[in-house]
C-alpha positions in Angstrom: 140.3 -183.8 -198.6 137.9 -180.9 -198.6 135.1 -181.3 -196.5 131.4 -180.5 -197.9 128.3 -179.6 -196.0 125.3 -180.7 -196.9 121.9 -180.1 -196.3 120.2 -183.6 -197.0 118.1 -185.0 -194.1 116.3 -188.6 -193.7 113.2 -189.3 -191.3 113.6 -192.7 -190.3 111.9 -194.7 -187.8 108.9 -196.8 -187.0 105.8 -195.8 -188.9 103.9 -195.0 -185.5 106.2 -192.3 -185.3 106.4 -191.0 -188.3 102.4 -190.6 -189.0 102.3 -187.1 -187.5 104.1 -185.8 -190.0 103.1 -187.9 -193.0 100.7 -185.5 -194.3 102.8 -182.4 -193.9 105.4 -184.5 -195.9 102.4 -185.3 -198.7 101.2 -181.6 -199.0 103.9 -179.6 -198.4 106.4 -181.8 -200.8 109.9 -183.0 -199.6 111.8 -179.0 -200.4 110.6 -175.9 -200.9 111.0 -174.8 -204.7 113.6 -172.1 -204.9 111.5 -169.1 -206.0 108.8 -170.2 -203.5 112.1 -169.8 -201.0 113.2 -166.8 -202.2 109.8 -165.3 -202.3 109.1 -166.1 -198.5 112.0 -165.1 -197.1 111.8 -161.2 -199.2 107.7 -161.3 -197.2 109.4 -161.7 -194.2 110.8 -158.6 -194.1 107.7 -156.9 -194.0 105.3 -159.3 -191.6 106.1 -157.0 -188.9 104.5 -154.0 -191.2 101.9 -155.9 -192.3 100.6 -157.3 -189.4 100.5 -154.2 -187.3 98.5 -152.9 -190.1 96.1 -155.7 -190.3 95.9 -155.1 -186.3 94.9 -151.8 -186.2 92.3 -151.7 -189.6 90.7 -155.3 -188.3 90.4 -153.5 -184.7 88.7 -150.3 -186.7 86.6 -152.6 -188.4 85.6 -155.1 -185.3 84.1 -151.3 -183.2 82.4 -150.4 -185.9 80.7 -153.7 -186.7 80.1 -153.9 -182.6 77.8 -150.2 -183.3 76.1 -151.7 -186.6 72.2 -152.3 -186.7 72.5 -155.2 -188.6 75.1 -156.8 -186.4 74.5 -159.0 -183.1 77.8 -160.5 -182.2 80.9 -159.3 -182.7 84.1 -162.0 -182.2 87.0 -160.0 -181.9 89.8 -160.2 -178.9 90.2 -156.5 -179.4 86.5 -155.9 -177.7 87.3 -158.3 -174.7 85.8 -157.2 -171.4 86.4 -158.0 -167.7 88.7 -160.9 -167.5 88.7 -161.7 -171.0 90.3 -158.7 -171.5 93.1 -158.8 -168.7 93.3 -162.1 -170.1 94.2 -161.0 -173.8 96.4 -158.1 -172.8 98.5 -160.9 -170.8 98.9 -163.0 -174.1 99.0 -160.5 -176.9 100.5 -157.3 -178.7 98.4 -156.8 -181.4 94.4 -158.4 -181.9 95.0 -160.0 -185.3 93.8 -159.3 -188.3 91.2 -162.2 -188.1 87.2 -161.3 -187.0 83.8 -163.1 -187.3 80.2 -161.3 -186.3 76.7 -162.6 -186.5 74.4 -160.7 -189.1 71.3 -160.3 -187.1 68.7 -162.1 -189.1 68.7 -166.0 -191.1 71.4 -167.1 -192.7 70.3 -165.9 -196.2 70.7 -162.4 -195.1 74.7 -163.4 -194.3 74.7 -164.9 -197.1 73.2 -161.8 -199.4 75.6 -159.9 -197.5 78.8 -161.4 -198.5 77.3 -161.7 -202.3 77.3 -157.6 -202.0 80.5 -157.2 -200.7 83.1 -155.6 -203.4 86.6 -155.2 -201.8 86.1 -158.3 -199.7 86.9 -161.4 -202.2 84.7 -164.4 -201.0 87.5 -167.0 -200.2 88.1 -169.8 -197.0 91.7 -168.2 -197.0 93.4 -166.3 -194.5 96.0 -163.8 -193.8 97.0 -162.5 -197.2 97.4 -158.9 -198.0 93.8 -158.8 -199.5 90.7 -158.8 -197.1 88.1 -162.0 -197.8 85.4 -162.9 -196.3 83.3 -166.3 -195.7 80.4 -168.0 -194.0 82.2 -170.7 -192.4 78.7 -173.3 -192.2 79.4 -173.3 -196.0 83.3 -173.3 -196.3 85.2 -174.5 -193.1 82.5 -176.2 -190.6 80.2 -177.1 -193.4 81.4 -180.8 -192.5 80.1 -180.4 -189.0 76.1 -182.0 -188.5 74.5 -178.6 -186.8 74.1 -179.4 -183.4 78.0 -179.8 -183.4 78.0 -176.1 -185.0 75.8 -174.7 -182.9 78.3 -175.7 -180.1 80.7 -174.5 -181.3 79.0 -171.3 -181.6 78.8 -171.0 -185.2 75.6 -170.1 -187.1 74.5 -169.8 -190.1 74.7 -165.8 -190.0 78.1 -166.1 -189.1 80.8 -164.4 -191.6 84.4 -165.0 -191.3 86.6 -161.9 -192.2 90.4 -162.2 -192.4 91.4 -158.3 -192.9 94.2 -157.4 -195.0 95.9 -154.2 -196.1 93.2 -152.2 -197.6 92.2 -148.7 -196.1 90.2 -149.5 -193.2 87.3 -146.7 -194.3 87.1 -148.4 -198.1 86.5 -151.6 -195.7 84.3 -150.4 -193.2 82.2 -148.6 -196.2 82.2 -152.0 -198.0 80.7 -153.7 -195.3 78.1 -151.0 -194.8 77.1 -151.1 -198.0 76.6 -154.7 -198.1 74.5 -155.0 -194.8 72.2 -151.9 -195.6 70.4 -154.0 -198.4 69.7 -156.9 -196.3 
């Protein structure tokens, strides 16, 4: 008799158990579709590529946001200090390709600034090959009441940027562009 290998797996048990992954099961379906399958395992390949690129254009942009007028804050493991720093270089290769600053004025003026952004799409996504940017008191902690946001540390002049693999000048002169007309 020949033997055949399968790949079918069950999930059984009580339903206490089982809850943690219910709503992975509900979202992410019970199999990955094979072009979805094929599609992610050709990207993988080149994550390595991609991310150092992200690294080193979100680290261009994260300095010169840090030397901007219109900029307060800067939230970027890149531009750690002290024992943040020796803290970061313990933990990581790269900085990631992910960065939020505070626009120094209201939150209208963040606002206005992502409106005038051009190569930045305005999206809650993150770490795609294209560069987006949010407010995340209106996308992602817009649930929160504001003394939980303010907390947290998150205003309403904050903007979310997850960097992709555009040239980091086009970027930086996007984002100059957009905060010289607030």
């Amino acid at each position: 008799m020949e033997s055949v290998e399968t790949t079918d797996m069950a999930v059984v048990g009580p339903s206490s158990l089982l809850a943690p992954i219910a709503v992975w099961r509900k979202n992410l379906g019970q199999t990955i579709a094979p072009e979805t399958a094929s599609l992610l395992a050709r990207s993988l390949r080149t994550l390595v590529v991609r991310v150092r690129a992200q690294n080193t254009t979100a680290t261009a942009i994260a300095r010169h946001l840090a030397g901007h007028p219109r900029v307060s804050t800067v939230h970027y493991p890149g531009l750690a200090t002290g024992a943040k720093a020796r803290l970061v270089a313990t933990q990581m290769r790269g900085h990631g390709g992910m960065l939020s600053f505070t626009v120094d004025g209201p939150g209208a003026d963040a606002t206005a600034a992502v409106d005038r952004l051009q190569l930045f799409s305005i999206a809650p996504s993150l770490g795609g090959v294209e560069s987006l940017a949010t407010q995340p008191v209106t996308t992602t902690h817009h649930g929160l009441n504001p003394q939980e946001r303010t907390r947290r540390g998150i205003t309403d002049s904050m903007i979310r940027l997850s960097v992709g693999l555009e040239d980091s000048e086009d970027l930086v002169a996007d984002l100059d562009q957009a905060l010289s007309k607030i």
